[in-house]
Backbone bond lengths (Angstrom), bond angles and torsions (degrees), N, CA, C in turn:
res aa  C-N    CA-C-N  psi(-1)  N-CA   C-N-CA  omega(-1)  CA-C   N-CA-C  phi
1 X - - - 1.454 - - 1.532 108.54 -
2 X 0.921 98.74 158.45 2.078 108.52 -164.36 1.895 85.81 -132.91
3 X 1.367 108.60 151.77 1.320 116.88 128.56 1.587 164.10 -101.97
4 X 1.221 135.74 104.86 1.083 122.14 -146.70 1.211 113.74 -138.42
5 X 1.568 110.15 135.58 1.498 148.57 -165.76 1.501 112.50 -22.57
6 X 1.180 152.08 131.65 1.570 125.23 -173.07 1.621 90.94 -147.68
7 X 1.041 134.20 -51.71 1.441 133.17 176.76 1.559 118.48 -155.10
8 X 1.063 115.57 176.01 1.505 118.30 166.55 1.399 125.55 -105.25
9 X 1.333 107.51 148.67 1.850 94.54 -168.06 1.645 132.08 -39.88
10 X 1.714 100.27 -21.43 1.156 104.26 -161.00 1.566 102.25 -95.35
11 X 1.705 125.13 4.52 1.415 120.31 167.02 1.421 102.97 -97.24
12 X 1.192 147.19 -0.23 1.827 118.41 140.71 1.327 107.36 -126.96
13 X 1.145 86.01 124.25 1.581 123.39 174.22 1.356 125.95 -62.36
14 X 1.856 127.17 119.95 1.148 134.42 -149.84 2.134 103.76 -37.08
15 X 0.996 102.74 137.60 1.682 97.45 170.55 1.701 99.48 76.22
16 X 1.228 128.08 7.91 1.249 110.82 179.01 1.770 101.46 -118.76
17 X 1.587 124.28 179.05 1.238 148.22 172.55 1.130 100.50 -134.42
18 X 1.817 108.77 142.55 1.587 129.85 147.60 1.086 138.87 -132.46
19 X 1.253 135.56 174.72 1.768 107.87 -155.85 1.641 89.84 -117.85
20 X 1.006 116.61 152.01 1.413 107.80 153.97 1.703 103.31 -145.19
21 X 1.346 120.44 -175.55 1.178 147.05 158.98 1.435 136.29 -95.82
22 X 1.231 107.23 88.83 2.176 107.90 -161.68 1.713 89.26 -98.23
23 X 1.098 126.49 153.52 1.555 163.51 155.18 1.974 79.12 16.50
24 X 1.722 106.87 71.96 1.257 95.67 179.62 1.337 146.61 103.23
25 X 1.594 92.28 -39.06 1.707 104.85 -161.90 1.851 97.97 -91.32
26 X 0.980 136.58 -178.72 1.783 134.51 123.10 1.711 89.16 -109.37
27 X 1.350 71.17 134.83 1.677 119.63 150.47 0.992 155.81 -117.25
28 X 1.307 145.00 152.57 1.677 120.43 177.34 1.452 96.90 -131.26
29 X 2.047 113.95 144.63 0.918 98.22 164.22 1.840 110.49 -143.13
30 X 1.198 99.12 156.49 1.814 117.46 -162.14 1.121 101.90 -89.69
31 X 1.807 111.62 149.27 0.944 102.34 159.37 1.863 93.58 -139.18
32 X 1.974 96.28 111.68 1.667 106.99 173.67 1.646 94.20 -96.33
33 X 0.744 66.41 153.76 1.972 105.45 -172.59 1.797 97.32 -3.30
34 X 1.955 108.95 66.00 0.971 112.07 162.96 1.852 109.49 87.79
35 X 1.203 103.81 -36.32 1.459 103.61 160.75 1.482 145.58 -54.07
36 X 0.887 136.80 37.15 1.532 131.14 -154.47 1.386 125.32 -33.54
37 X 1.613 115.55 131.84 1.714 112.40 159.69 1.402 113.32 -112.13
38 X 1.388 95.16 -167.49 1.832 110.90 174.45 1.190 99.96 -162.50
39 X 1.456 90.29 127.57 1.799 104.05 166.32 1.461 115.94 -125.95
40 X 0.875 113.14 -162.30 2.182 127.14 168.74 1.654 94.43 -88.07
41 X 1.644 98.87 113.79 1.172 100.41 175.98 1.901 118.47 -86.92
42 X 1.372 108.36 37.56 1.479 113.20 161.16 1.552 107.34 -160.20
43 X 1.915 79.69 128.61 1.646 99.24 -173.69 1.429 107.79 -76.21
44 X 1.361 114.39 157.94 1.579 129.14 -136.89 1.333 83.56 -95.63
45 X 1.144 133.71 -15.48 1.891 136.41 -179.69 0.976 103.49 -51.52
46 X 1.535 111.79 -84.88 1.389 121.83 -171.03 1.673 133.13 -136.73
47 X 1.517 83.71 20.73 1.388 109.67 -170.44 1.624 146.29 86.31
48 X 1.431 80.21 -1.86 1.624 109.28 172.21 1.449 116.33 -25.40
49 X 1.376 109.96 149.39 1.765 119.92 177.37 1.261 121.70 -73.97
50 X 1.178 126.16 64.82 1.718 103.65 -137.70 1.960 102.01 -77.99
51 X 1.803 103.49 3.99 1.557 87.11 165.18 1.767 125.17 -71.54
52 X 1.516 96.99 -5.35 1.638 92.29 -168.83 1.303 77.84 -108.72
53 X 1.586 144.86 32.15 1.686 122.24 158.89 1.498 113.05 -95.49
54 X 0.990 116.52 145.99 1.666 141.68 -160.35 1.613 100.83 -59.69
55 X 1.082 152.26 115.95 1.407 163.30 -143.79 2.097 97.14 -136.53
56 X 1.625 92.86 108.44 1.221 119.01 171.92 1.562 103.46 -127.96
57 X 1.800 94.15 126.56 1.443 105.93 -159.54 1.944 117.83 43.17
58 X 1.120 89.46 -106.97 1.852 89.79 -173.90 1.703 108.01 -134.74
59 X 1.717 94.19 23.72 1.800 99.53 177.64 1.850 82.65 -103.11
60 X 1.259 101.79 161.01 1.684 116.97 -177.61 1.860 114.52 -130.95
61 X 1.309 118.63 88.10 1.512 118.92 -160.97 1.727 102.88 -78.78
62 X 1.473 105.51 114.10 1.484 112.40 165.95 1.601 125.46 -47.81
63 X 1.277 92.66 119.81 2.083 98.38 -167.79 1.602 98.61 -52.79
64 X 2.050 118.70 -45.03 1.541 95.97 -157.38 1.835 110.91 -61.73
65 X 1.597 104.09 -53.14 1.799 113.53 175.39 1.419 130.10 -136.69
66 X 1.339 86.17 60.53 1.614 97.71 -173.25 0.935 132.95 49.78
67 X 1.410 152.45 2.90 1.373 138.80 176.78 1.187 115.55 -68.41
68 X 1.609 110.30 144.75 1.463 118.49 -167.50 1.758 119.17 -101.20
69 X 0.985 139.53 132.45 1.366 140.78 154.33 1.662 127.02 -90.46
70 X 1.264 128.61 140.11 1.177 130.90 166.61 1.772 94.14 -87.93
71 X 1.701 95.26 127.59 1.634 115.74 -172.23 1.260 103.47 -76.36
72 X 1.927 122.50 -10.48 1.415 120.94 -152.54 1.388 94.93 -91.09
73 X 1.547 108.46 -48.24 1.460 123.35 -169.79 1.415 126.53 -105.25
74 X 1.086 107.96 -16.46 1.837 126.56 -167.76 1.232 113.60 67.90
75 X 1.398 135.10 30.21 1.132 127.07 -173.94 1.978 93.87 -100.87
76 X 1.315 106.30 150.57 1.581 115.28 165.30 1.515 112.20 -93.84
77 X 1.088 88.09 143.92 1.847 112.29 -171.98 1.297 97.59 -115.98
78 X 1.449 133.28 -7.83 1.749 102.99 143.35 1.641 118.78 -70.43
79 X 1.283 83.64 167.87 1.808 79.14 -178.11 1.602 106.46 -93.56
80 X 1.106 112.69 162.69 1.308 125.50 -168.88 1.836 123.50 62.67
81 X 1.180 106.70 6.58 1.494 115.58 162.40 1.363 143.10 -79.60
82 X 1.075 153.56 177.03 1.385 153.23 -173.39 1.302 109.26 -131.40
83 X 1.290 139.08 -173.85 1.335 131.75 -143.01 1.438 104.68 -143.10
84 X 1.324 136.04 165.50 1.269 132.26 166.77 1.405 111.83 -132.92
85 X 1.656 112.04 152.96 0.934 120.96 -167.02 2.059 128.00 -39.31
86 X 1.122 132.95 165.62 1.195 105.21 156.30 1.689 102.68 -133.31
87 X 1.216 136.35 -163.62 1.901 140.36 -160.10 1.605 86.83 -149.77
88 X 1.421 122.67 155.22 0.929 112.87 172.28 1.904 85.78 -104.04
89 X 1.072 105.77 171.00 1.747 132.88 179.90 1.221 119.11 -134.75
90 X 1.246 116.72 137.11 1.136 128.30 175.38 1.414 121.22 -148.79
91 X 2.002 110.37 133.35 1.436 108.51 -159.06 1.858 104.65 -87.47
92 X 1.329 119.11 142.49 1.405 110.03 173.54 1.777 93.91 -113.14
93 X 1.098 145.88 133.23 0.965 130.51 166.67 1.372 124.39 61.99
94 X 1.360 135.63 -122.73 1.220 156.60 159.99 1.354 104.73 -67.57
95 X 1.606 121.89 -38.68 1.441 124.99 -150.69 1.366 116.27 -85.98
96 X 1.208 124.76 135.55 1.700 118.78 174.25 1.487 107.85 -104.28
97 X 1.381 100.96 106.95 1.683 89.11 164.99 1.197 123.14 -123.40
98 X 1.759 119.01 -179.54 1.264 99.36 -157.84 1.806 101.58 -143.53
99 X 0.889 140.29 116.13 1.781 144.42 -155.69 1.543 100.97 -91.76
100 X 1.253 82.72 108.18 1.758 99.22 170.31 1.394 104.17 -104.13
């Protein structure tokens, strides 16, 4: 696993997610109360973006049909769902990166 550069703290905004593309992958990453994650930025439903889904506390609601993820762990908090990956992150400075 490598780490690599993805944004700076100040491109997602406390309570928000964004998706990007690292060495390949999509991803999305959170930022709860200043903490940053990373997960698989497409939910296993239907493939949803889940960086453009609406982030309450540190659950992340999929734009196409709602299903929810915890951003901390990747586990889904609807029932009957499966989970998506998560990256660990780590801030250097300004920088958020994220080890794939």
């Amino acid at each position: 696993m490598a780490l690599y550069p993805v944004a700076t703290i100040h491109d997602i905004p406390l309570g928000e997610g964004r998706p990007f593309e690292v060495n390949g992958k999509q991803i999305a990453v959170f930022n709860v109360n200043g903490k940053f994650h990373a997960i698989a930025n497409t939910c296993p439903h239907r493939g949803g973006p889940l960086g453009d889904g609406q982030l309450s506390g540190k659950t992340v609601t999929c734009p196409l049909h709602s299903w929810e993820f915890d951003v901390e762990t990747g586990d889904c908090v609807s029932p009957g769902a499966g989970c998506v990956k998560t990256y660990p992150v780590e801030v250097r400075g300004e920088d958020v990166l994220v080890d794939l």
